[in-house]
N, C-alpha and C positions, 0 to 999 in steps of 0.2 A: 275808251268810253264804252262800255257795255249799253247795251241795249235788252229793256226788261220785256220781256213780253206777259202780256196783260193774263194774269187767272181767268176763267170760265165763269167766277161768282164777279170779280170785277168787269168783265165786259158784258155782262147781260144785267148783274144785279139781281138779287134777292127772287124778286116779286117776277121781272120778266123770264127768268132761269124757271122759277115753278109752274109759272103757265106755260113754258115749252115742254117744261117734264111732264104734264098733264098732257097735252097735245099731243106729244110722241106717246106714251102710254095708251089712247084714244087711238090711233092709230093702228097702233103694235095689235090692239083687240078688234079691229073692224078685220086686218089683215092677216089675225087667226081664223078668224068667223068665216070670210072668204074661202081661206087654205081648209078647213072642214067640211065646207059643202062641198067645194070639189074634190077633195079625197074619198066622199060620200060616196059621188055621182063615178067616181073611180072606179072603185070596189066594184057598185051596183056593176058598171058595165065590164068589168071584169069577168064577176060572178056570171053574168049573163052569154059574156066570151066565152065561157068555160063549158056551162054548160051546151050554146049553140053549137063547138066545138063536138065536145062528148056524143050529142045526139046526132049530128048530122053522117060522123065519124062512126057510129056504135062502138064506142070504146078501144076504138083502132085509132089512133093519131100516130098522124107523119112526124116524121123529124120537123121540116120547115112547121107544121103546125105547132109543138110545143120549143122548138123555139123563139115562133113569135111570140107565142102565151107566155111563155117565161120574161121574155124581154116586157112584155106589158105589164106584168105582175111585179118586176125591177124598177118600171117605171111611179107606181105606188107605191113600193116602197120607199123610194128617194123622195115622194110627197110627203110621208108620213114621218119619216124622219125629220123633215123639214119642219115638220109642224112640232114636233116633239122640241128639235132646238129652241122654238118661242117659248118657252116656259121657263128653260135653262135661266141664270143667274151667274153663273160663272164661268169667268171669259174660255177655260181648257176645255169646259163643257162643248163651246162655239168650235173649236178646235179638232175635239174630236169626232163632232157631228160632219165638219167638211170632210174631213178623213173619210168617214164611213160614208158620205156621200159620193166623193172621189170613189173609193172601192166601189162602189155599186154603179157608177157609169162607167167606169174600165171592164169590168164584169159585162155587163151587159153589152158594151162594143166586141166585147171579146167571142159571147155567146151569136151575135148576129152577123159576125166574118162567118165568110165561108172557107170550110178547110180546104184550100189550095195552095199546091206550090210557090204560087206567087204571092202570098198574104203570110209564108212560112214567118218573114223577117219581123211582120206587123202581129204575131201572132206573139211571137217569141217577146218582143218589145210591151207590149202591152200585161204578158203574162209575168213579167218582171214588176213591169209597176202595180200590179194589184197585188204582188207579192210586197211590197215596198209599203203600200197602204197597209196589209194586214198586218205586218210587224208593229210598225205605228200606229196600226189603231191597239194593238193587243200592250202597246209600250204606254200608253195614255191609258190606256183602262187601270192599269198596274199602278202609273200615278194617281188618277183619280180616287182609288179603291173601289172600283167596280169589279176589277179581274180576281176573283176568290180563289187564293189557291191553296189548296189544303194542305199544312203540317203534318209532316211524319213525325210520328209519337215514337 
């Protein structure tokens, strides 16, 4: 005896399926709107790091100070990216945004270790997996048709 398991138009129906699509849709756009103002208020304080940085610094920055500012600047851009995903439409689209998300927080743990002997193993291990991401994200770009690669004539 099989056992059928019910379709998604059969267990909701018609009428209740479209008012959940409307509902999540509703959603999906309050939870952009959101993710924009705070990428906004990102930047802004960003831009405002950069330059508090710059002018306090006169144009002399430490190491520790632009690798915070890099790491903050990483951390925007894994917002933006994010926001970019809600638009996408197709599931490899989804796929290769975590990809590129993954690289950019391996990247960024990897930029705020500090180089010591003892972090050698963790350095080593992390610099692999952002190598693993980039392959994968450049191997999805290929599928996608995003990654342009010019014909020799």
């Amino acid at each position: 005896m099989k056992v059928k398991t019910p379709d998604l138009m059969e267990l909701f129906g018609e009428k209740n399926y479209l008012i959940l699509y409307k509902i999540t849709n509703l959603l999906r756009f309050v939870f952009i709107t959101i993710l924009v103002v705070y990428a906004i208020f990102c930047l802004i304080s960003l831009g405002l790091h950069l330059l508090g940085l710059l002018l306090s610094a006169h144009l002399n920055l430490t190491f520790h100070e632009m690798r915070v500012f890099i790491s903050n600047a990483l951390f925007v851009l894994i917002i933006l990216d994010f926001i970019s995903a809600m638009f996408y439409s197709k599931r490899i689209h989804y796929i290769l945004t975590i990809l590129e998300i993954g690289f950019i927080v391996v990247t960024r743990k990897l930029i705020l270790l500090d180089p010591t002997p003892e972090n050698s193993s963790l350095i080593f291990t992390l610099s692999v997996a952002a190598m693993g991401f980039f392959i994968l994200i450049l191997y999805f770009y290929k599928i996608t048709g995003r990654l342009r690669v010019p014909k020799n004539s």
